[in-house]
N, C-alpha and C positions, 0 to 999 in steps of 0.2 A: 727659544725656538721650540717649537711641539715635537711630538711623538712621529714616529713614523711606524703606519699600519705597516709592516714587512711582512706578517703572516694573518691568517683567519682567525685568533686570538680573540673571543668573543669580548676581551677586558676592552678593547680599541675601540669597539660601537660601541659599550655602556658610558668609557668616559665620555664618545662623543655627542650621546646624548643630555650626558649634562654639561653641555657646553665647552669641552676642551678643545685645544686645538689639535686635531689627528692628521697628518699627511696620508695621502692613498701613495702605496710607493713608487706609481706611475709620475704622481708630480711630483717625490720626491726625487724620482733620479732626473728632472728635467731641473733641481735648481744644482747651480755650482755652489754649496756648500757644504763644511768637510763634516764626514757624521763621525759620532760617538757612540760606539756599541758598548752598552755595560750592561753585564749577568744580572739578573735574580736567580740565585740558587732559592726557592721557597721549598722549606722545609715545613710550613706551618703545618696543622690538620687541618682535614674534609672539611670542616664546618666554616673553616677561614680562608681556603685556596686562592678563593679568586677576587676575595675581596683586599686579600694582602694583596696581590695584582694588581690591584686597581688603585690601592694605597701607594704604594711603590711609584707605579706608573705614574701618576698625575706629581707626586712632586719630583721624579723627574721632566715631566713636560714643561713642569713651571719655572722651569729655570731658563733665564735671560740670555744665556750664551751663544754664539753666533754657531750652531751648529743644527745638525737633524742629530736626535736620540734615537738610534735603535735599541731595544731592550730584547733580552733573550732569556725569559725562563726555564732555567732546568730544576731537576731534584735528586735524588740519592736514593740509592735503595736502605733498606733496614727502617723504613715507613711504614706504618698498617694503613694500607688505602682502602676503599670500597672501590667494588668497578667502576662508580662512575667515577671515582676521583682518575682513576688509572684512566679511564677511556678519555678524561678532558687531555690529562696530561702526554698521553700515547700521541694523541692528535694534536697538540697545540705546542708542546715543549721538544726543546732540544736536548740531548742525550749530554754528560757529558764529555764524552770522547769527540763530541761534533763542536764543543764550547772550545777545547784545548785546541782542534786544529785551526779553527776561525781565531781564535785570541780574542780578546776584547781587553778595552781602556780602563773600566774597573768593573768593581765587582758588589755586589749588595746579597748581604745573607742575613736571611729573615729568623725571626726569633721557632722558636717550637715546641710541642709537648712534651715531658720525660715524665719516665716510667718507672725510673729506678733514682738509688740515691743517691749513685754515682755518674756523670757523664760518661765516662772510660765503657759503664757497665750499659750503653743503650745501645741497641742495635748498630745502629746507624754515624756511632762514634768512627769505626774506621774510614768507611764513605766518607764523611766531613773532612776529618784530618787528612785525606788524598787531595781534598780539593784544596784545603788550607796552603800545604806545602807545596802547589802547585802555583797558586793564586802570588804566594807571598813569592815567587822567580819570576813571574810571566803579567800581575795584574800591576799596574802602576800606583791603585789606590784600592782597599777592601774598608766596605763598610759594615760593619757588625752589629747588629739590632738583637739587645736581649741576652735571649738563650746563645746565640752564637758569639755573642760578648763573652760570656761566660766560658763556652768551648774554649774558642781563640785563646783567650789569657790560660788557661787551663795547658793548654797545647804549647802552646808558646815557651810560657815562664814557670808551670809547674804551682799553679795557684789553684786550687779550689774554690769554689764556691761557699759561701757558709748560708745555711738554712735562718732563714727567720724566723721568729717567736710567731708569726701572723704575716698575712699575705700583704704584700704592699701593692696597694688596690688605690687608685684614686687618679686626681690631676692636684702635683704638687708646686708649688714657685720653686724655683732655681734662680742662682744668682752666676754670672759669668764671675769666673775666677780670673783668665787671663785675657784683658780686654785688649791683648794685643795680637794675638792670633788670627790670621788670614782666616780662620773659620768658622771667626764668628765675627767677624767685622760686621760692622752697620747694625748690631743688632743691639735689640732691648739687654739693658744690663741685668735685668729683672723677666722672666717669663716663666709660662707653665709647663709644666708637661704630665702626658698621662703613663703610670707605670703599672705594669701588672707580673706580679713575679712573688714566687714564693724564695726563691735566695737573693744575695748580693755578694758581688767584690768588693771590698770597703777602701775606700782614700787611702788610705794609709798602704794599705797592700798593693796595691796600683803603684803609687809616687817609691815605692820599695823595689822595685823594678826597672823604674826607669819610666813609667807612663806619666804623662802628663796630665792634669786636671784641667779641664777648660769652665767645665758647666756643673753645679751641683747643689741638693737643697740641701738644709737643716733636718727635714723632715724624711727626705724620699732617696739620701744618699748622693752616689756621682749620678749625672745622664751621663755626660759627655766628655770621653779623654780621647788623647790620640799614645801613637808610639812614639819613642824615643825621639824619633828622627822629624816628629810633625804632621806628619802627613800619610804616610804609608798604610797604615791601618787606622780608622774611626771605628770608637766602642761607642756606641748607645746602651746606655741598660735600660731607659726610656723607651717608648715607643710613639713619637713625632708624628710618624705616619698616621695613625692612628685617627678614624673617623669622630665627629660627634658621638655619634650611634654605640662607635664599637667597645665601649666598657658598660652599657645598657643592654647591649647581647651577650657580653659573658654572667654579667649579673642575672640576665634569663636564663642561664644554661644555668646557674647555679641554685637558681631555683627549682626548675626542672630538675636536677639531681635530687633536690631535700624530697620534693614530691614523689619524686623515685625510690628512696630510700637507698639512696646513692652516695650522700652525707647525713650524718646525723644531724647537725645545728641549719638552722634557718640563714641564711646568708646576710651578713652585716651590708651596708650600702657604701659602694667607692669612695672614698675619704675625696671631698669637696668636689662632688658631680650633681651630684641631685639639690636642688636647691626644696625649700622648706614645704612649699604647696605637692612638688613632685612627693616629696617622705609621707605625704598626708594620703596621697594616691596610694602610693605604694605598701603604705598601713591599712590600709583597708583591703588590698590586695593579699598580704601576706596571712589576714583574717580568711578572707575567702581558701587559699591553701591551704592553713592551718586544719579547717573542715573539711576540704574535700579530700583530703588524705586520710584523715580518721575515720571519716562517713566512707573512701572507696569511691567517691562521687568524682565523675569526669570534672578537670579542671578548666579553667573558661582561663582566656587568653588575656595575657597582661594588655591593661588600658594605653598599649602605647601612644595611643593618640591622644591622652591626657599629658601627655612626657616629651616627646619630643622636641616640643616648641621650647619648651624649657632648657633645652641641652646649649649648653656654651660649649664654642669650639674657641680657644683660649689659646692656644697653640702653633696653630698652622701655620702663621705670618714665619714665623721663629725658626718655623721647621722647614718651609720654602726656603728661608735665607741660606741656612746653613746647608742645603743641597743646591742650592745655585752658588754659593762661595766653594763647596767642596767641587761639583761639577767644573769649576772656573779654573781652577787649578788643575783637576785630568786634563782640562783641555792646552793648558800654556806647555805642560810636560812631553803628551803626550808625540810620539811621531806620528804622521799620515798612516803609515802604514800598520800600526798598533802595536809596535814590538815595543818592548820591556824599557825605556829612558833613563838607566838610575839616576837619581840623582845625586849634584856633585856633594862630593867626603861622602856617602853612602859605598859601602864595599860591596861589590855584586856576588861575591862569596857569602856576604854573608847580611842582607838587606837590612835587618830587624837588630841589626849589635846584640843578636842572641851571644 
């Protein structure tokens, strides 16, 4: 069932112009059926705001469940915003003090930038951890993408992150580990996904815990565990959402930084995105940089129109399923009225068998 426009949210017209399905909330309150309100806290940066929005947003529209999707953006302080990121968000987002009175069915928290080496040591570490420990009494199901994979288990169980040798940059295969799980039913036992991260949680530290592995490469590590209990919390350290486009726009920021003299090294190309004709473009691109940063010479804009056509989106079937099977279950648990369901042998003392 679609989206439902419930506010001015500029993200509601862009999917609808690429053909989603959007409710205007006038015909949504004219059908008899029961909605599901679930959070994006988006912590992303300026540069990714509204397209993590709009990521989010459509593969929850895409999911087949008999309901209306309300989604409710908030964020956290301890962000460095520009005004306009502040003016979209002023205007378009809910606070969170207005998230905890309304409730909602679950929760989706977006991956984000750090500053420092530590989580503990980033601004905006207390902000999270208020929402974490709120989320994990009051949300039914929290979904964690990435960076907030990272936080969560950090917060949770007292696990670090460990730094990698090199940035894990690409779209990796993954193989389903437990092909029995409701949340990844129906799906390829085989699929891709794109990951973009300088650390990882590793298998091993995860299943030492008590987290389950569902989803994982040879190459790219876990994407996809849940908690103890199955269901309560989903970690992505992948990112499913993730456009064609959007590992060709970090790859351009990364260029733009060497030209900046922002990075020292020329930027290596996402481990299996760019196929062979695209590296031919892109080599004669990195020539043209290479010059116009030693010459001082304004730089000319990447050939994307050489590139696009090229982009495989490899992913998204995989990444629908698994937010329409996760969505399927908020919906069997949940009550009409959105208050907290535990479920049965879960202690409401203490949700997570921390």
């Amino acid at each position: 069932m679609p989206l439902v426009a419930h506010t001015g949210l500029p993200t509601f017209q862009r999917l609808l112009e690429e053909g989603e399905e959007i409710l205007t909330a006038d015909r949504a309150s004219h059908q008899s059926i029961r909605e599901l309100h679930i959070g994006l806290l988006n912590i992303m940066p300026d540069a990714a705001l509204e397209a993590t929005e709009r990521q989010f947003f459509r593969l929850v529209g895409a999911c087949n469940q008999i309901a209306q999707f309300h989604v409710h953006p908030f964020t956290i302080d301890g962000l460095e915003r520009s005004p306009e990121a502040m003016a979209h968000i002023h205007k378009y987002y809910e606070s969170f003090d207005q998230i905890k009175r309304d409730g909602l069915d679950a929760l989706i928290i977006s991956g984000a930038n750090v500053t420092h080496a530590h989580l503990q040591e980033e601004d905006f570490w207390q902000p999270l951890t208020e929402v974490f420990e709120w989320a994990k009494q009051n949300v039914t199901s929290i979904l964690c993408s990435c960076l907030a994979t990272h936080a969560l288990i950090q917060s949770c169980y007292g696990v670090e992150r460990t730094r990698l040798p090199a940035k894990r940059w690409g779209v990796f295969s993954h193989k389903v580990i437990d092909r029995h799980h409701p949340l990844i039913a129906e799906i390829n036992t085989r699929f891709d996904v794109p990951h973009s991260r300088y650390n990882e949680i590793f298998q091993k530290d995860m299943e030492a815990h008590g987290l389950k592995v569902l989803v994982a490469s040879e190459e790219a590590g876990v994407h996809l565990a849940v908690s103890r209990d199955g269901f309560r919390i989903v970690f992505f350290q992948g990112h499913p959402e993730y456009d064609d486009i959007s590992l060709l726009k970090e790859y351009k920021r990364e260029v733009l930084r060497f030209y900046r003299d922002e990075r020292d090294d020329y930027p290596p190309y996402p481990d299996h995105y760019f196929d062979s004709q695209v590296q031919r473009v892109l080599a004669n691109y990195e020539e043209h940089v290479r010059k116009a940063k030693h010459d001082g010479l304004p730089l000319q804009a990447m050939p994307e129109n050489l590139i696009i056509d090229h982009l495989d989106n490899t992913w998204r079937d995989s990444a629908k399923a698994v937010f329409n099977n996760w969505l399927g279950k908020v919906y069997q648990i949940t009550n009409e009225d959105r208050r907290m369901p535990f479920m049965d042998g879960i202690d409401p003392n203490n949700p997570l068998g921390l």
